[in-house]
C-alpha positions as CSV (number, residue, x, y, z in Angstrom):
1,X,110.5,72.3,146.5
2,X,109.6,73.3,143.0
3,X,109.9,77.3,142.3
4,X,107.0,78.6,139.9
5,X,108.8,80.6,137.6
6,X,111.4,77.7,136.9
7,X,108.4,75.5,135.7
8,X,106.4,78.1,133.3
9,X,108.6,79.5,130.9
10,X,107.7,80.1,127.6
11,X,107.4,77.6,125.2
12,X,106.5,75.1,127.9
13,X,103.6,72.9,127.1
14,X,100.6,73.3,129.7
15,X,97.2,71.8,130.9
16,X,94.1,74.0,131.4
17,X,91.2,73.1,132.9
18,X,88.4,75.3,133.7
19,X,85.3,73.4,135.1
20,X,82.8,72.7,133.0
21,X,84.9,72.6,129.8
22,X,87.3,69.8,129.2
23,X,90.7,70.2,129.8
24,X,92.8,72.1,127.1
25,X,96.6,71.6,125.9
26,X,98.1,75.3,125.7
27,X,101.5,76.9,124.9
28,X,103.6,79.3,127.4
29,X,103.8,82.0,124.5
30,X,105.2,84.9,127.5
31,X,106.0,85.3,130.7
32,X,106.0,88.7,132.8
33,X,106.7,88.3,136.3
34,X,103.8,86.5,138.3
35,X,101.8,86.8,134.7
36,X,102.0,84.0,131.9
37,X,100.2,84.1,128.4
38,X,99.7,81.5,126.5
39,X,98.5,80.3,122.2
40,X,94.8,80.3,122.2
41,X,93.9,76.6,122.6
42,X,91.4,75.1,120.6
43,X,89.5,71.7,120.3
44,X,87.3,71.4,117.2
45,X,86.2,74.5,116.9
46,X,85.2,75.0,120.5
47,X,88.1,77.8,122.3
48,X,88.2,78.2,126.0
49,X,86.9,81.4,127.2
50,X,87.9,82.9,130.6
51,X,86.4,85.3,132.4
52,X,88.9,87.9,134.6
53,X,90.0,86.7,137.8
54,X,88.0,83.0,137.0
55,X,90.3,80.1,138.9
56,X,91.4,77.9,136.4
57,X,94.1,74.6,136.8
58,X,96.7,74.1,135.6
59,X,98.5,71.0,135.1
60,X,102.7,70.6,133.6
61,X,104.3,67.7,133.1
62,X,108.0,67.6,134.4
63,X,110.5,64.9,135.0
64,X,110.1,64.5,138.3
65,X,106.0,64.5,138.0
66,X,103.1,66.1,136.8
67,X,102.8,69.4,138.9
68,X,99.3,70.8,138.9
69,X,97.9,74.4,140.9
70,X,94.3,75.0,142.0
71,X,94.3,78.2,142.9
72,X,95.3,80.3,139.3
């Protein structure tokens, strides 16, 4: 079983995707209990843009696989 907080921790590199805008690459700049920040990421000049509470994926890449949540 994987535990959440062991796989974002801050300076781990992430995937976010947020349908209908590709996928971005993204830093773990913090972590705060259940909450995690993270570097602005950008493609071109294009920045993804959240809205509150908006589900988003996110995808990390670990040794033993690629780990990926659906319901953030």
């Amino acid at each position: 079983m994987i535990i959440g907080k062991e796989i974002l921790t801050v300076s781990r590199e992430i995937w976010l995707q947020s349908p209908p805008q590709p996928n971005y690459e993204a830093m773990v700049t913090e972590v705060d209990g259940n909450v995690f920040w993270t570097n602005l990421p950008r493609e071109g000049h294009h920045v993804l843009v959240l809205s509150e509470k908006q589900s988003i994926k996110v995808g990390v890449s670990l040794r033993m696989g690629f780990y990926q949540n659906h319901n953030c």
